[in-house]
C-alpha positions, 0 to 999 in steps of 0.5 A: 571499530566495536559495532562496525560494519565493513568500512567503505571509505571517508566523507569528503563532500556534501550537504543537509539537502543533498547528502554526503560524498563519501571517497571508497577506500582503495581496497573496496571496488565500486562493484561491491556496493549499490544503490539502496545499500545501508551505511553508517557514518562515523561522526565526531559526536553522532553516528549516522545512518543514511543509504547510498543514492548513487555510485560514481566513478572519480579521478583527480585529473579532469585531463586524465581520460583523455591521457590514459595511464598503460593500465595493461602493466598490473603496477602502474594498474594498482598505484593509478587505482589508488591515487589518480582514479578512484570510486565514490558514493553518494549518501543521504544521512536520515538518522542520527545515533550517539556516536558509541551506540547504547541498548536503550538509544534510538534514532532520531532525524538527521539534521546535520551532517557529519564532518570531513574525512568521517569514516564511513562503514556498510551498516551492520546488523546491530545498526539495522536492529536498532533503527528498525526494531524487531519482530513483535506485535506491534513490528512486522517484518516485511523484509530485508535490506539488501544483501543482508539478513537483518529484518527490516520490520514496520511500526504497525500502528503507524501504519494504520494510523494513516492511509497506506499505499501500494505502487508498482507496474503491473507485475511487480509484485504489488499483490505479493506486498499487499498480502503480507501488509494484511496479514500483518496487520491481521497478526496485530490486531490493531484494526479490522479490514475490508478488502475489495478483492477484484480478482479474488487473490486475498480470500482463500486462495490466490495464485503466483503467476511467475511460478504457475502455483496456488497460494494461500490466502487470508482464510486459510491462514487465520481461519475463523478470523477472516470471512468471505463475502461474495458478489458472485455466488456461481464463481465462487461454487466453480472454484468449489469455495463456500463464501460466508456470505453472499451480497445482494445489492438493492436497487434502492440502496444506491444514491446519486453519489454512487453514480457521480463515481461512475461518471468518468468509467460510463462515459456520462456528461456533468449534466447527464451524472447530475440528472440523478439527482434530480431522479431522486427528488422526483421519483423518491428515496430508495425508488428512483433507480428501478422506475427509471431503469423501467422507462423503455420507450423515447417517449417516456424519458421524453416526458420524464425529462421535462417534468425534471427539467434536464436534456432529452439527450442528456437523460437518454444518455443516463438511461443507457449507460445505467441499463447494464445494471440490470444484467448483473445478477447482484442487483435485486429488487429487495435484498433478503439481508443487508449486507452492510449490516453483516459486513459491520458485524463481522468487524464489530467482532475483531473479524476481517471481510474480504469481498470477492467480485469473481466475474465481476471483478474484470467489470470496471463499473461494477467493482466501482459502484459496488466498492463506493455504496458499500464503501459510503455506507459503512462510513455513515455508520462509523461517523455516527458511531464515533459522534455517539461516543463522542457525546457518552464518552465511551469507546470509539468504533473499532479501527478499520482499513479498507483496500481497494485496487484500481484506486485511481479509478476512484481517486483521480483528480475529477472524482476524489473531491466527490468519492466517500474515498477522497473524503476518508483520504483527507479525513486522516482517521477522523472517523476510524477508517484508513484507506489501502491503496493498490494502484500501477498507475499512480500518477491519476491519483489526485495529489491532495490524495497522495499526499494524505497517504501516510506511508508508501511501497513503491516496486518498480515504476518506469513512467515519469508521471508515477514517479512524480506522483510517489515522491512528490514532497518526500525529503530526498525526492530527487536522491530517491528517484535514482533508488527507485529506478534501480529497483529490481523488477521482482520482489524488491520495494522502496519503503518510506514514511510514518511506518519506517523511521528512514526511506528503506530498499527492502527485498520482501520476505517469501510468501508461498512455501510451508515454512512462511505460512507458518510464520505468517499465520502466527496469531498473537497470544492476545488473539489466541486467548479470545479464540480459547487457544492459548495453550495450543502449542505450534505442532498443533497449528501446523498440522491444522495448516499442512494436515 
């Protein structure tokens, strides 16, 4: 048929619910098609399009592997293959398309199935586009399906409309995923982004352990559009970086709520976390912390704890676990510049901020205290932004997604009621902001969380409880799980929700070499005319890039 692709075989059985078994053709080897695979089916009235779930083997006579043909004999070999044994698949259909497939039709949700004896077809190119779309600047493409060079590209605006979420075993290829969906949305322009980066990958440079190389980060491929902020100034000099800013943390700016967070990671008590509370009432607004951290004998706490009317124990245990503040070289008394202030400026400008941690980064409790008073500052600007132009009717605060890694650190099921995290989670864009969420272990996040996030990139995950976690209430879970356990353990996803019409296998596009750098650092002709660059041809980028 005109539009097809390599036909597969013919429907023979299934449902809404659990898809469609499709009977190969004699001519197609079972070997030639995997999980993950996209195929169209043929309708009376519809086109189908879904993606194989499994591949099966099938034979007319249960009785026949006990009486096994003499196979040896080419023949008998040939007639056998063809009527008594045979191989089938298993589809879930997705979306549906008119059965002759026009330039202006899109997809739509399957909700039937299509009739016995349908043709089935591997999905061609034009049946990949036309559900997919193309590159744009609104559509990023973040890979291909398998064994095709068709782009599979993703709605970018509906992933920033909605948390997003990043998952996989450790080296998988996550930080790989992550770098490409920033620098997608970077190129769109739809939102400004803060990332928390632990292990400093995102900012100037990262590196591809597999191929024991440098790679660029965000700020050489968009220059002056992105910024980096550091907590560790000493780090970012021994990698001979110049961050834009340096944080400074005051002791006054922490809040209780910052230490609530920590609660699990420093090993406190509910009692000993509240006591923190009732520091701050006794002791003062913005003060509370430093006097307490300046207690050093027994007898001071001993008296301290009656006055606020908590444990001996409970506030010694507070007062050790909090010391390890004065160690880290970020903690000052008054900080010169409020670095929230500058953090929210820079993304008031269109700008993108990457935090590096350096040392800190492989200290649990510092990324976490840093990441949530951060964190919950800047949405106490962006809730009173967003009131104040409720009540002007004017423009509403720019959009801005927030990456953090290690997410269950602060999501699991104990915190994420209590973590400004859980609360943006659940607040779906209410206020503006949108969570990324980079994890390996998924299955500690709270699954109110989880199922706030609006679109997901599953690599390879091989513990149950992940599994369970990532595909809890997706349509086809059960289908889904066999996809995702045959993923290979390098450059390959499984994509679905608000970002894709369909769940999508997607062998992720090259991040590394010069030829990608310059695609990836493609700026949109919106963000070339703010930058006064507009007539700036692509030799000129390039030699800015590759000197």
């Amino acid at each position: 048929m005109n539009g097809m692709g390599t036909p597969l075989g013919l429907v023979v059985d299934g449902s809404l619910g659990q898809g469609v078994e499709v009977r190969l053709d004699p001519a197609t080897s079972v070997e030639e098609v995997k999980v993950g695979t996209f195929v169209t089916l043929q309708g009376e009235k519809l086109r189908f399009f879904g993606v194989v779930t499994d591949v099966k083997l099938g034979a007319a006579s249960p009785g026949l592997k006990y009486n096994l043909p003499d196979v040896s004999n080419p023949f008998i070999a040939e007639v056998v293959g063809g009527t008594a044994v045979f191989g089938t698949i298993a589809v879930l259909p997705s979306l549906t398309m008119p059965a002759v497939l026009g330039d202006s039709d899109s997809p739509s949700p399957a909700k039937t199935i299509p009739p016995h004896f349908a043709r089935a077809f591997l999905a061609s190119e034009r049946d990949v586009q036309a559900v997919f779309g193309s590159a744009d600047d609104q559509h990023f493409w973040i890979g291909n399906p398998l064994d095709m060079e068709t782009k599979v590209c993703l709605d970018l605006k509906s992933l920033t409309e909605r948390s997003m979420g990043i998952f996989g075993k450790s080296g998988t290829g996550k930080t790989f995923l992550t770098r490409l969906l920033l620098v997608g949305i970077l190129q769109s322009d739809l939102a400004s982004t803060l990332i928390f980066d632990m292990h400093s990958e995102y900012g100037w440079q990262g590196r591809d352990s597999e191929r024991n190389r440098q790679v660029k980060g965000l700020k050489q491929l968009f220059g002056s559009k992105v910024a980096v902020f550091s907590l560790d100034e000493k780090s970012s000099r021994q990698r001979k970086l110049s961050p834009d800013e340096v944080v400074r943390i005051s002791y006054g700016d922490i809040e209780p709520e910052d230490i609530e967070a920590l609660r699990e990671n420093l090993g406190l008590s509910d009692v000993a976390s509240q006591a923190a509370y009732n520091l701050k009432q006794r002791l003062g607004s913005g003060k509370w912390l430093e006097e307490f951290l300046a207690l050093g004998g027994r007898d001071d706490l001993s008296e301290l704890s009656s006055s606020i009317n908590v444990q001996p124990q409970a506030l010694a245990a507070l007062h050790n676990r909090l010391s390890r503040f004065k160690r880290y070289e970020f903690m000052v008394s008054k900080a010169e510049r409020d670095s929230v202030q500058r953090i929210l400026e820079h993304l008031d400008r269109g700008m993108h901020v990457v935090l590096e941690f350096g040392r800190y980064g492989n200290d649990p409790h510092a990324y976490i205290l840093v990441a949530n008073l951060l964190t919950r500052r800047i949405h106490e600007r962006y809730v009173q932004r967003h009131e104040e132009a409720e009540g002007t009717g004017g423009p509403g605060p720019r959009p801005l997604v927030i990456a953090i890694e290690e997410a269950h650190k602060f999501l699991s099921p104990g915190l994420a009621s209590q973590t400004i995290f859980g609360i943006i989670a659940r607040e779906l864009r209410k206020y503006s902001v949108t969570l990324m969420v980079i994890d390996q272990r998924p299955g500690g996040i709270d699954q109110e969380v989880m199922s706030q996030v609006g679109t997901k990139l599953v690599c390879l995950l091989d513990n149950e409880r992940d599994i369970d976690a990532v595909l809890g209430g997706a349509p086809g879970s059960r289908e889904l799980r066999t996809v995702l356990a045959r993923l290979e353990s390098k450059q390959q996803a499984l994509i679905y929700g608000h970002a894709v019409p369909m769940p999508v296998v997607v062998h992720t596009r090259e991040f590394g070499s010069a030829d990608s750098y310059a695609e990836l650092s493609r700026t949109p002709s919106r963000l070339r005319a703010a930058d006064g660059s507009s007539d700036r041809s692509s030799g000129d980028e390039l030699k800015d890039l590759f000197g």
